[in-house]
N, C-alpha and C positions, 0 to 999 in steps of 0.2 A: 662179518655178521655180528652184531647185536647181542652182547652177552647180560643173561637174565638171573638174577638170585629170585630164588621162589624155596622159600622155607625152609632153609639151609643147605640150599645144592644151588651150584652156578650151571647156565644150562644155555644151551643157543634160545634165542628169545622164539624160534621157529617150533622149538619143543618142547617148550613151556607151557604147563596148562593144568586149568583149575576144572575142580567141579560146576556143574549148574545148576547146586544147592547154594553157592556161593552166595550170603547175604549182599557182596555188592553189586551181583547179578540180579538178583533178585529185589533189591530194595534202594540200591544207590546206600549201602547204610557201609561208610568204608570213608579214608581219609586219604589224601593226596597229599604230595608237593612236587614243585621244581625248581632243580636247582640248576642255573648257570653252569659256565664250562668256559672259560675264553683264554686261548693264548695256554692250555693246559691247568689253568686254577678256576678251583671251584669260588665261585662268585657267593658272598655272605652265607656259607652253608651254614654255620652258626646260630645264625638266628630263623634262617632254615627251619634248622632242627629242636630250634625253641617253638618255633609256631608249630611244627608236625605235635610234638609232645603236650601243647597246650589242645589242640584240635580233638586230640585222642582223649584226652580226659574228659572235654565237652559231652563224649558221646558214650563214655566209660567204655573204651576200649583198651585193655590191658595188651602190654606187650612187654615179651624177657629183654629183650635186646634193648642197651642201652644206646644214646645218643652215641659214643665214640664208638660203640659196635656197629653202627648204621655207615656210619664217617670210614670206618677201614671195608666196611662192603663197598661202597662207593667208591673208597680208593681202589680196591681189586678188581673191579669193573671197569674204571679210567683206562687202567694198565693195561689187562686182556684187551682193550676195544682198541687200545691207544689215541682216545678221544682228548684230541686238544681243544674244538669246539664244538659245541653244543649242549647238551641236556642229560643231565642223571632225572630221571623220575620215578617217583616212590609212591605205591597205592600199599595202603593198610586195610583189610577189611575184617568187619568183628568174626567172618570165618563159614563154614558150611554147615547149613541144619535143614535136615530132612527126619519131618514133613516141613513143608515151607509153610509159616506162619509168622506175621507182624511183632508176634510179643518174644523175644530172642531168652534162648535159655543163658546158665550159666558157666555151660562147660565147653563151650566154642573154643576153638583152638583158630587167632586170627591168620587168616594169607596175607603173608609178606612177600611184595613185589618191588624186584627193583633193575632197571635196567637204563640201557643209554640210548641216546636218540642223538647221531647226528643232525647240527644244523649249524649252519655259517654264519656264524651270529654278526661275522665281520663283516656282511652284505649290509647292514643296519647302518655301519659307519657311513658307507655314500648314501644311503636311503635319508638319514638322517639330514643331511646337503640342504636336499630337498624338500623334506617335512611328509605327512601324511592326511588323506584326506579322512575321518569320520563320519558319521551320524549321530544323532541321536533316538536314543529307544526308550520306551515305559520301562523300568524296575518291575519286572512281573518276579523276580527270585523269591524264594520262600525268604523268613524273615531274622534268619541268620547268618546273612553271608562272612560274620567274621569267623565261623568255622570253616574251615577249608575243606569241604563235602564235597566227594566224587558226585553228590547228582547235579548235572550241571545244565540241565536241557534248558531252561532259560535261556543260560548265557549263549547256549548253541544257537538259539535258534535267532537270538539278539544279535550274534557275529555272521551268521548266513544272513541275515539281512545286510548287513554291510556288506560282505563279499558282493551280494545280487546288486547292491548298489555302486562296485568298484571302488569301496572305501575299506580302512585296514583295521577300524576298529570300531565299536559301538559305545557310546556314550550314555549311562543310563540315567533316568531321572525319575523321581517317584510321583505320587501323587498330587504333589504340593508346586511340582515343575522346581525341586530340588536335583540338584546333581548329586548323585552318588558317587561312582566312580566307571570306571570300563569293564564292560564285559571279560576282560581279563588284566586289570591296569587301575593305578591309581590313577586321577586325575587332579591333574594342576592348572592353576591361572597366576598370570604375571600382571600386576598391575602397579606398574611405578618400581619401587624396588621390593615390592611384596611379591613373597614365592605361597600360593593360599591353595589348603587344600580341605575335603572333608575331615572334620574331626573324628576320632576314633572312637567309634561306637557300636553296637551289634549292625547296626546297618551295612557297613565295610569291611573289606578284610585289610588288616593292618601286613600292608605292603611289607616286604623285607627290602626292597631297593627303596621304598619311601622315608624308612627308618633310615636307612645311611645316608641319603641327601639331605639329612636335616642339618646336619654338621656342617654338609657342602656349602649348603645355602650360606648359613652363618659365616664360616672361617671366609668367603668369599664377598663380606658386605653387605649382602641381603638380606629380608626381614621374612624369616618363615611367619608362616598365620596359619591356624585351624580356624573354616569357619563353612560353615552351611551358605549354599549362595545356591538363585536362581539360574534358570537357562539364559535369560536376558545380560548378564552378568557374564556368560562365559561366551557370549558372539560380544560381548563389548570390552571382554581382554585386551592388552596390550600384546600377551602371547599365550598358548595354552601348549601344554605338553603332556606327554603322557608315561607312567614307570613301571617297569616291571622287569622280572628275570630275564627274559631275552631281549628286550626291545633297551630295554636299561634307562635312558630318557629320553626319548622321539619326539619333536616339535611335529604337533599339528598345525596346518593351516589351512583346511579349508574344513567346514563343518556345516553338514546339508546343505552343501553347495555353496556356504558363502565363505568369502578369505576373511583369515586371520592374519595377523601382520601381515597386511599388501599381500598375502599367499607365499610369503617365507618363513625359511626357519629362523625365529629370532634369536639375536644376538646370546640374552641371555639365558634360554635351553640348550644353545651349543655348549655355549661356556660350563652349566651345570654334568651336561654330558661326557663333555670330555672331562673335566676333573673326575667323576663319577669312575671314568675307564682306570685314570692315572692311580684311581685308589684299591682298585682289586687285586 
């Protein structure tokens, strides 16, 4: 069973439980992340825990607990669970206030959540073989996605559309028929020996697996690029691929139906992936 820290007591995840004054029951008004788990190491929790502490400032949520106090819960949690693979997830929120109103006072006391999630992250490596199918979706997200916000129904309802579709992820694109990134996932295109992704701006959330393949890219002869580019641009890839904590780099190849490399995984998403694995 599933062991849960909630506000300094470790707890079966089954008896775990908050109020439903809880502002991120109430509001979505509360911070996430997830971190990796493979082979028993936590996958870039580091910068993890740089973006958790950058997100919480965005929204001015205070918290006691420092980054290496987050890091030995996490480790305590590993151990009890004995999770080699899968998922530590961590929800922050600014805390419980009754009566429930928009304007938050200032003596909330935030709920700290944190517990593990198995999944076989190792199921990825032959899924990866074979590459994954997408769609694309409108950017309906409010206009901060580089805070990492538990309100997420956008994204939800952007990834059930792929599900209904029999596809594994949603490709989102804004007004402009720009790419943003995935419903849960950076997005990349290979064009020649360019690895080219969206620039870092309030529009996106600044990837933690997108920050470590920058290096990958490089020490391996390829030319990273940031740069805005249309949908017509990403069905006329050489490859496209996708990053993130669990899936880490996944080659797409078919997208609304149509194939991307001939409908294989290309060469160079394998090669970025598997370096990617060799460096956790």
């Amino acid at each position: 069973m599933a062991t849960c820290y909630l506000n300094g007591k470790y707890l079966p995840l089954s008896k775990a439980n908050i109020s439903i004054t809880d502002r991120g029951f109430q509001f979505s008004d509360g911070i996430y992340e997830v971190i990796g788990v493979y082979d028993g190491k936590f996958i870039d929790i580091d910068l993890h825990l740089k973006r958790l502490k950058r997100s919480l400032g965005e929204i001015k949520i205070k918290i006691k607990l420092s980054s290496e106090e987050i890091l030995k819960i996490a480790n305590t949690i590993q151990k009890k669970d004995k999770l080699e693979n899968g998922i530590i997830y961590i929800q922050i929120t600014r805390g419980n206030q009754n009566p429930r109103d928009h304007k938050y006072t200032s003596n909330l006391k935030p709920n700290i959540i944190i517990y593990s999630i198995y999944k076989n992250l190792k199921l990825n490596d032959q899924l990866s073989l074979k590459g994954v199918p997408v769609i694309t979706y409108p950017d309906i997200r409010w206009l901060r996605p580089d805070i990492k916000s538990i309100s997420l129904l956008a994204n939800v309802i952007a990834v059930n559309k792929a599900k209904d579709m029999k596809c594994h992820e949603a490709i989102l694109f804004d007004s402009n028929n720009n790419i943003t990134e995935g419903n849960s996932s950076s997005i990349w295109i290979i064009k020649g020996k360019k690895c080219i992704t969206h620039p870092l701006t309030e529009k996106i959330l600044n990837g933690c697996t997108r920050y470590k393949l920058i290096s990958i890219i490089q020490k391996n002869g390829l030319i990273f690029e940031e740069k805005i580019f249309k949908k017509k641009l990403l069905f006329n890839s050489d490859e496209v691929f996708m990053t993130n904590a669990s899936n880490f780099v996944m080659p797409i190849v078919k997208i609304d139906g149509k194939k991307i490399a001939k409908g294989k995984s290309g060469p160079i998403s394998l090669l970025l992936r598997n370096e990617y694995i060799k460096a956790i």
